[in-house]
ZAMARGU-4260 file (C-alpha; in steps of 0.2 Angstrom, whole numbers, plus 5000, padded with zeros to 4 digits):
<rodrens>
0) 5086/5026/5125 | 5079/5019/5141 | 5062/5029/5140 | 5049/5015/5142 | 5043/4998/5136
5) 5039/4997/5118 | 5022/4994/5109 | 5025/4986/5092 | 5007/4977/5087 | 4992/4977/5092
10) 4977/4964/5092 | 4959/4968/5084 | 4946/4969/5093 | 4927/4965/5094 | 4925/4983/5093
15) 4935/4990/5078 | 4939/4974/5071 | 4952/4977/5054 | 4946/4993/5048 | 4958/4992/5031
20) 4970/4981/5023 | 4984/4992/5029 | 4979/4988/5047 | 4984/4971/5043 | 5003/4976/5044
25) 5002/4970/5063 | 4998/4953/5056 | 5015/4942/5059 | 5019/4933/5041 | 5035/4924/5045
30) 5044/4916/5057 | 5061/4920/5049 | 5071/4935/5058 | 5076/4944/5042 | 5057/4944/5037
35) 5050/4965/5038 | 5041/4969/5056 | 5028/4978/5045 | 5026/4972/5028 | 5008/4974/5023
40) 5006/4995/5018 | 5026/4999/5022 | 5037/4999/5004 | 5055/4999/5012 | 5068/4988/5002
45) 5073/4971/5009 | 5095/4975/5009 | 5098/4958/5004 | 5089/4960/4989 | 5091/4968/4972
50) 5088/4985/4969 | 5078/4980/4954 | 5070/4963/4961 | 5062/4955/4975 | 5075/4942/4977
55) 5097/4941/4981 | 5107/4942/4966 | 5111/4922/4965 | 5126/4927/4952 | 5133/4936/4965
60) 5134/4920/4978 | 5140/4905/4975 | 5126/4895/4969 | 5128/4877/4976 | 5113/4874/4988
65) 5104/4890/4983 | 5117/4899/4991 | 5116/4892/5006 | 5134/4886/5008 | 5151/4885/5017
70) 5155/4903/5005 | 5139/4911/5013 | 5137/4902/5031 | 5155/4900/5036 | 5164/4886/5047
75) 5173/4892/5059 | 5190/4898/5052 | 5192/4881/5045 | 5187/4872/5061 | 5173/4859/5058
80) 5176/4847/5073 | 5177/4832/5064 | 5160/4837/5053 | 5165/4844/5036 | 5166/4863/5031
85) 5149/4861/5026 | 5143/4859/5044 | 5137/4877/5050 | 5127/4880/5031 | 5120/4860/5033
90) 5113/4865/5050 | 5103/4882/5044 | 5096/4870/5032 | 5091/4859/5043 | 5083/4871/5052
95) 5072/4877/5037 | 5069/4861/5034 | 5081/4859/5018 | 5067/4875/5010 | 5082/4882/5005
100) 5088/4873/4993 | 5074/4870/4980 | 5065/4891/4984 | 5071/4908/4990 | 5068/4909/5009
105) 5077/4929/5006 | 5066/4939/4997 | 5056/4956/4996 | 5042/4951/5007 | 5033/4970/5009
110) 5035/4970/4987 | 5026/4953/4985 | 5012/4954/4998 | 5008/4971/4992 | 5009/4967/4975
115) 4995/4950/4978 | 4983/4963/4991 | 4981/4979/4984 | 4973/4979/4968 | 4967/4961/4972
120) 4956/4960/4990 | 4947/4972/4999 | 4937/4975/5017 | 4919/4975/5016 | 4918/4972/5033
125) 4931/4968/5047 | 4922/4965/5063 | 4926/4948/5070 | 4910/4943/5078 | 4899/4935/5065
130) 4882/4939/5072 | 4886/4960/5071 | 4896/4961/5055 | 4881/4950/5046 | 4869/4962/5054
135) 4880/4977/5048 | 4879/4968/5031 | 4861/4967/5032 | 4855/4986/5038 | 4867/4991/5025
140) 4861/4981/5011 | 4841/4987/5018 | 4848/5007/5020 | 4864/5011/5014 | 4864/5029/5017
145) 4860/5029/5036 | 4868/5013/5039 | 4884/5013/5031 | 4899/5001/5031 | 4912/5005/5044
150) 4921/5012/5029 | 4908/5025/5024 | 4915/5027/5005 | 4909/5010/5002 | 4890/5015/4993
155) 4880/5000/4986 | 4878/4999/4967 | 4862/4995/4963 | 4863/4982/4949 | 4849/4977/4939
160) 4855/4964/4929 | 4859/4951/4945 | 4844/4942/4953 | 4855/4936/4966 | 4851/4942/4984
165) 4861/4956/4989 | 4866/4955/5008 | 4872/4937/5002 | 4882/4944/4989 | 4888/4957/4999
170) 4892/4942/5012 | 4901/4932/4999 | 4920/4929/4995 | 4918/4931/4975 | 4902/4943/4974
175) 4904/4957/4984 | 4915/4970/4974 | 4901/4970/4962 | 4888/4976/4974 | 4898/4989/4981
180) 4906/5008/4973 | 4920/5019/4981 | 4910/5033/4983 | 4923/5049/4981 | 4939/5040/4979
185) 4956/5048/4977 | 4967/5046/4962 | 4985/5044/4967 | 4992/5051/4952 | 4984/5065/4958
190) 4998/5081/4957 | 4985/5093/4970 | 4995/5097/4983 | 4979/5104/4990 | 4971/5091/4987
195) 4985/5078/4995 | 4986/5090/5011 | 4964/5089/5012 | 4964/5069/5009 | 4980/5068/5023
200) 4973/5080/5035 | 4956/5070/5037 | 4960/5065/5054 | 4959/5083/5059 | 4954/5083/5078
205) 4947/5065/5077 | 4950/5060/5094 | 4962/5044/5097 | 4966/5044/5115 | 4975/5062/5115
210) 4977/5069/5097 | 4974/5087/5096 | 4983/5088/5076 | 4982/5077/5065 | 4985/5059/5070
215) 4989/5045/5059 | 4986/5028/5073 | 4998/5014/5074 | 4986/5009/5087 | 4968/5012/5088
220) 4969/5008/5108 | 4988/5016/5113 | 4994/5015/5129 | 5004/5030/5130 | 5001/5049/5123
225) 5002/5054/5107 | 5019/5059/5098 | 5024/5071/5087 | 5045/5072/5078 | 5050/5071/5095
230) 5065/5057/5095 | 5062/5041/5105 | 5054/5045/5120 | 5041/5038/5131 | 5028/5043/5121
235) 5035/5039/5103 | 5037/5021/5110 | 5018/5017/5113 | 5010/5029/5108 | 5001/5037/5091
240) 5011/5050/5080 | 5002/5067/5074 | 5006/5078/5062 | 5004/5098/5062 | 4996/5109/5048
245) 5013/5112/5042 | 5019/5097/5043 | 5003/5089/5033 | 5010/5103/5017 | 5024/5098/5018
250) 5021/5080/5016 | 5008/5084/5005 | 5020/5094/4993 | 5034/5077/4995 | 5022/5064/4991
255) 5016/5077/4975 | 5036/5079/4970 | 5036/5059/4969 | 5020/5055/4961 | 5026/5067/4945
260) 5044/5056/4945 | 5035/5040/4948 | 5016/5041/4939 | 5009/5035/4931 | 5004/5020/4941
265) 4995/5007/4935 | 4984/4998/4949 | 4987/5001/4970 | 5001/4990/4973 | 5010/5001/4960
270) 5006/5016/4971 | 5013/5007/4986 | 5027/4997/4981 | 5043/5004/4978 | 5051/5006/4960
275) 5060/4989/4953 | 5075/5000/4945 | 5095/4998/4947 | 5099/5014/4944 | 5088/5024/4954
280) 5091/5019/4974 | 5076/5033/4977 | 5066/5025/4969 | 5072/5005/4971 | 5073/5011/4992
285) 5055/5015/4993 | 5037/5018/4987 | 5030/5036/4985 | 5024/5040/5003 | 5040/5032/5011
290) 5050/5042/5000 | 5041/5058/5004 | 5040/5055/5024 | 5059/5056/5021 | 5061/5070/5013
295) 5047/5080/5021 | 5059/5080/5038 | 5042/5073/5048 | 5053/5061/5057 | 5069/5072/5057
300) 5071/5069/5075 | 5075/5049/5075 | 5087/5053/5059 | 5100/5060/5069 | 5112/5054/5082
305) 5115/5034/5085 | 5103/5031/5076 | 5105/5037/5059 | 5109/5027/5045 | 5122/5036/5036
310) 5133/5036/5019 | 5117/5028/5008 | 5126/5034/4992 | 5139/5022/4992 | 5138/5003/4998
315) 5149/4995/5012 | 5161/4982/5008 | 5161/4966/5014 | 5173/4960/5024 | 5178/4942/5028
320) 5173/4935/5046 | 5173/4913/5048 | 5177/4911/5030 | 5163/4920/5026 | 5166/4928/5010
325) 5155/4943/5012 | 5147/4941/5030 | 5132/4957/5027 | 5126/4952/5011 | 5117/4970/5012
330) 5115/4982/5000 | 5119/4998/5012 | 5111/5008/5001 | 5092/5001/5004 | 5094/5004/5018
335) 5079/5017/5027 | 5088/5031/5035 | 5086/5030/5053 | 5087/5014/5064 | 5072/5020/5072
340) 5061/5017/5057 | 5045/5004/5065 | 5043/5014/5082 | 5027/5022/5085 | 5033/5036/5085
345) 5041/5037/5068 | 5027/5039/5055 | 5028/5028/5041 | 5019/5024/5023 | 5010/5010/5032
350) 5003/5022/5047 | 4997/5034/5033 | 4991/5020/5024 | 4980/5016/5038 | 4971/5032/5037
355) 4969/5035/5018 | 4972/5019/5010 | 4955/5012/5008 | 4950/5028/5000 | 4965/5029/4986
360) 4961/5021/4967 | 4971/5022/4954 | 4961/5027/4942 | 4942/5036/4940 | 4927/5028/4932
365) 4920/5045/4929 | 4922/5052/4913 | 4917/5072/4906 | 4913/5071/4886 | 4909/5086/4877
370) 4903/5086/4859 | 4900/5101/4845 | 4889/5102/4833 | 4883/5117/4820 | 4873/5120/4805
375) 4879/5126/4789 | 4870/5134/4773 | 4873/5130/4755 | 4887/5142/4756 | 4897/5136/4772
380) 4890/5151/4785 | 4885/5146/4802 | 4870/5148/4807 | 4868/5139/4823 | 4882/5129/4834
385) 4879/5121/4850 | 4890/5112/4863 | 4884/5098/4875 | 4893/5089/4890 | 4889/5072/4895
390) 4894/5065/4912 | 4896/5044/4910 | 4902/5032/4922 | 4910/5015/4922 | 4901/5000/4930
395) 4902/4984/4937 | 4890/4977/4926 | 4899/4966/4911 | 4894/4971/4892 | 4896/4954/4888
400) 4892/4944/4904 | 4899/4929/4911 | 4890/4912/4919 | 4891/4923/4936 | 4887/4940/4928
405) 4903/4947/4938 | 4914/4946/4922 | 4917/4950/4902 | 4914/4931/4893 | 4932/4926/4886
410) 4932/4931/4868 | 4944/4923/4855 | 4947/4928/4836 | 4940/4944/4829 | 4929/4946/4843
415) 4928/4963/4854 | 4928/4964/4872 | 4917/4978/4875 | 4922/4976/4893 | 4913/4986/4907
420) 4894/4994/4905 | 4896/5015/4904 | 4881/5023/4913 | 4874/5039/4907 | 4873/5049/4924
425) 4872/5068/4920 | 4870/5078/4904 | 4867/5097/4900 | 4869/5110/4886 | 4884/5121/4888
430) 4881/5140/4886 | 4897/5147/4874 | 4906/5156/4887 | 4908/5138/4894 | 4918/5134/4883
</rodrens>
């Protein structure tokens, strides 16, 4: 495998800045070796965890010190220099500053930190220098058609019930989701495969260094070419991944095939995460994307050889090594397929994620009502019938507002939470054939 150096992460910088929350998967969140290279945007299965969790089966380990012990650590065949057996497991606590034994230090850090971001935070604007991302703020607030946010989807909701300033809401922490719209977003429970293949194909001969297909960047500045299912190879080892047009329908029918076993799902990080089941390692090993980048044979090449993971239907057994009881403490069958998973050339949810992922909602705040009405003599005969269609929209705007007018007020008792205002966007009369 001696093609190159390899490109793992990659800076922001003054000019692009942090385009979407899965961009931040470059951002390093622990300083623990079995913590994920790419948690943020990726859904793989932490091995050590339980299918249908986010944290090691402590029934399973002996439980003294949180299972941080002489059963789980070792000592050396029985050699302890004079120490204790407790020695080796003593020092690893030590080490993490004795963390272990009042919280889990192993757990499902991709499930978690997805989980908290995706349906919670969002990127108005991620250029670093303050002077240009305020001025972006401010020529978008005075004119946000020609002077869009660096995500263009993001529209400005003009709300007539605030008389606060808007380029400071939009600049503010707690304020500026209700400023703001997702302008044409797509519904992952979407079952399109048409659709899936236009939203996936959106980077169609946007240049990114090289890219002549469509690319899906790990890296917005790459120092090598672009790589397609290639196997390791110069490219795939700093460089960009593409995909073809047949190789977009074919994804697009995957991820399709596991949003009708998986929806519906109930916020983003539902989307993203994989499935918390015991019974199901398709669905326990991955979210929806991961899954279908597996079964689409996009990444074929790396899956193959020394580098495939093998046998995923059974687990291994443990063997004994130091005293050690069970020395993996893996769940084999969590495992992604291939060793190569994280290379730049082997495309994964997170790289696809950076592309769509702050277009996707979970749900549409546009709604379609149709109503009938006729007109009956004394006898029961029609005489005239009509039908109607009436487009309404969910808004920001609280029926009931709170202090800050950015939430319903807290009822209690009999009272009703009328929740969100519905705006009346679009009506017309609908001729029978319509119908």
């Amino acid at each position: 495998f001696n093609s190159g150096p390899v490109v793992l992460f990659e800076l922001p910088s003054a000019n692009t800045g942090i385009p979407n929350l899965a961009h931040l998967r470059h951002v390093k969140l622990s300083e623990l070796a079995w913590s994920p290279t790419y948690p943020i945007g990726n859904s793989l299965a932490d091995p050590r965890c339980q299918p249908d969790g986010t944290i090691a089966d402590l029934s399973e380990i002996p439980n003294n010190k949180n299972g941080w012990n002489v059963k789980t650590m070792g000592n050396n065949n029985s050699r302890n220099s004079g120490q204790g057996s407790d020695y080796w497991s003593r020092l690893h606590r030590e080490l993490l500053m004795y963390q272990t034994e009042e919280t889990h230090v192993v757990f499902d850090m991709s499930y978690e930190t997805n989980f908290n971001l995706w349906d919670t935070f969002m990127i108005v604007n991620g250029n670093p220098i303050m002077n240009k991302r305020d001025n972006e703020i401010k020529r978008f607030a005075d004119d946000p058609k020609n002077d869009p946010l660096p995500n263009g989807r993001l529209g400005l909701f003009q709300r007539s019930d605030l008389d606060t300033n808007v380029e400071e809401d939009l600049s503010d922490y707690f304020r500026a989701a209700s400023r703001l719209s997702l302008e044409g977003g797509f519904n992952v429970n979407s079952t399109s495969v048409e659709a899936w293949k236009a939203l996936l194909g959106s980077t169609l001969k946007v240049s990114v260094n090289d890219s002549d297909e469509i690319v899906f960047p790990r890296f917005l500045n790459p120092v090598e070419r672009t790589a397609q299912n290639e196997g390791v190879s110069k490219n795939a080892l700093a460089g960009n991944r593409e995909l073809t047009d047949s190789e977009v329908e074919v994804l697009a029918e995957a991820i399709v095939a596991q949003v009708k076993k998986r929806a519906p799902f109930f916020g983003l990080s539902d989307f993203v995460n994989r499935r918390l089941v015991a019974n199901d390692f398709e669905l326990a090993r991955a979210g929806a994307i991961e899954t279908a980048l597996e079964t689409s044979g996009v990444n074929s090449s790396f899956n193959t050889g020394l580098l495939a993971i093998s046998g995923r239907d059974t687990d291994i057994e443990g063997g004994t090594h130091n005293s050690i009881e069970d020395p993996t403490r893996l769940n084999h069958r969590l495992k992604p397929a291939s060793q190569g998973w994280g290379l730049p050339g082997y495309l994964t949810q997170g790289d696809v994620l950076g592309v769509i992922g702050s277009a996707l909602t979970s749900r549409g705040d546009t709604f379609k009502i149709r109503a009938y009405g006729d007109s009956r003599d004394v006898n029961g005969n029609i005489l005239a019938r009509a039908w109607c269609e009436a487009t309404v929209q969910r808004t920001p705007e609280p029926m009931n507002p709170d202090d800050y007018k950015l939430n319903p007020e807290p009822v209690s008792g009999n009272a009703v939470d009328f929740g969100r205002r519905f705006r009346l966007v679009g009506f017309r009369w609908l001729d029978p054939a319509e119908v």
